[in-house]
C-alpha positions in Angstrom: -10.3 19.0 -182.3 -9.9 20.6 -186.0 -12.6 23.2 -186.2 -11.6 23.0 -190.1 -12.4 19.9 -191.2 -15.6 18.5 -189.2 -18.3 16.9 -190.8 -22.0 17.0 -190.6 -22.1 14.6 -187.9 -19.4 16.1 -185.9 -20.8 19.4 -186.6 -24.0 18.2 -184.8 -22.3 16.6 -181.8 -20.2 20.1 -181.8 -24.0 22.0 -181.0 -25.4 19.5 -179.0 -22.0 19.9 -176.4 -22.5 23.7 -176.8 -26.6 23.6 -175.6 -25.0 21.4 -172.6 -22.1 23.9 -171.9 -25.0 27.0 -171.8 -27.6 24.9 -170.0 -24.8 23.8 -167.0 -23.4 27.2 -167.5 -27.0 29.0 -166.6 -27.1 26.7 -163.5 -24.6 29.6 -161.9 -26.5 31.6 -159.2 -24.0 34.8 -159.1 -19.9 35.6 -158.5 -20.6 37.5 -155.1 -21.3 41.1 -154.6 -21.7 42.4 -158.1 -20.0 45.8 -159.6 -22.8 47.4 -162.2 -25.4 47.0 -164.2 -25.1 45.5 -167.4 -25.0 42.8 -170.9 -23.5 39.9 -170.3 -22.1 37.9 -173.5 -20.1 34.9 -174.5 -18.4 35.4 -177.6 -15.9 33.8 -180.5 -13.5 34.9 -182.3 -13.3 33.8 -185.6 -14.1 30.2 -186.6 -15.3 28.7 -189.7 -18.8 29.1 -190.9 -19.6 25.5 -189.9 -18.7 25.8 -186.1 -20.0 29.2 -185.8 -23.8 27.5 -187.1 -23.0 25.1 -184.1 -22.5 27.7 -181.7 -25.6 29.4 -183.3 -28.0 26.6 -182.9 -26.1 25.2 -179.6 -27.7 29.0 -178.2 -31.0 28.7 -179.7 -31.6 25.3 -178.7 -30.7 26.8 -175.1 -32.9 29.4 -175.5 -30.4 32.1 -176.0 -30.1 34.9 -178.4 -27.5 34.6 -180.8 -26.0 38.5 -181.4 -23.4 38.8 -184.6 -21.9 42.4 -183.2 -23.1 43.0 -179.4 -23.6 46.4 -178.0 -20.5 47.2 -176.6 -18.7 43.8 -176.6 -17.4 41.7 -178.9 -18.7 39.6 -182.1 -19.9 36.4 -182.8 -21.8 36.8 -179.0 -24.9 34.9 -177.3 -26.6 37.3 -174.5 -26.8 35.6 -171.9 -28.6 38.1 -169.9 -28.7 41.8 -168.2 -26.9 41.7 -164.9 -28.8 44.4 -162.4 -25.5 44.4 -159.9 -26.6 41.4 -158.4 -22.9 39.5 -160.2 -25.6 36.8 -161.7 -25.6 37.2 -165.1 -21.7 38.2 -165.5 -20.8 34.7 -163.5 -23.7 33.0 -166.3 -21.7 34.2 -168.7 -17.8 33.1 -167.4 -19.4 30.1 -166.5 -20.7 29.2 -169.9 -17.5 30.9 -171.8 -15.3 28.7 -169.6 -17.6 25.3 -170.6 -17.3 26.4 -174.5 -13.6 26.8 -174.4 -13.3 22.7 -172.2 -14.9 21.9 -175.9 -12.1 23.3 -177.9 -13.3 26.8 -179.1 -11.8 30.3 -178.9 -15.0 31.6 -176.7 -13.9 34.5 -174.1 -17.3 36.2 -171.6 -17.9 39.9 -172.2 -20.1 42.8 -170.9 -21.3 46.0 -171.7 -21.9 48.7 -169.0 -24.8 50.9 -168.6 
């Protein structure tokens, strides 16, 4: 896919995939024993305006938090959640950054300790 030059409807299609990708993603129970406490994220790295609005209302529609510069992580992130060393949020969060990337976009999973 050309993230450059999509149009409206592709655009759309783009954030309807990503609300799938987050909603499958969230279906993830936990990776095992986890290691800390903590933010999980998926983030981007830099896209056009156009796909980043997808991947901003792909979240919303989700019922994520879209975050431009995360505390401690990277930018361009949805929070997916606040892992209490239980490994549930983190695997969330690879889970969903793994689903966003199958679509075509530069998205990598993140965390910020306590």
């Amino acid at each position: 896919m050309n993230l450059d030059n999509l149009d409206k409807s592709q655009v759309k299609q783009l954030s309807e995939s990503i609300t799938k990708a987050i909603l499958e993603g969230l279906q993830v129970r936990s990776s095992g024993r986890g290691f800390g406490c903590g933010r999980a994220y998926v983030c981007l790295t830099k896209v056009p305006a156009k796909v980043l609005n997808a991947y901003k209302q792909g979240a919303e529609r989700a019922g994520l938090r879209y975050i431009g510069k995360a505390y401690g992580a990277g930018d361009r992130a949805i929070y997916v959640g606040y892992d209490n060393s239980d490994g549930r949020a983190l695997a969330q969060a690879k889970a969903i950054a793994e689903k966003i990337q199958a679509l075509g976009l530069p998205a990598y999973y993140d965390g910020a300790d306590d």
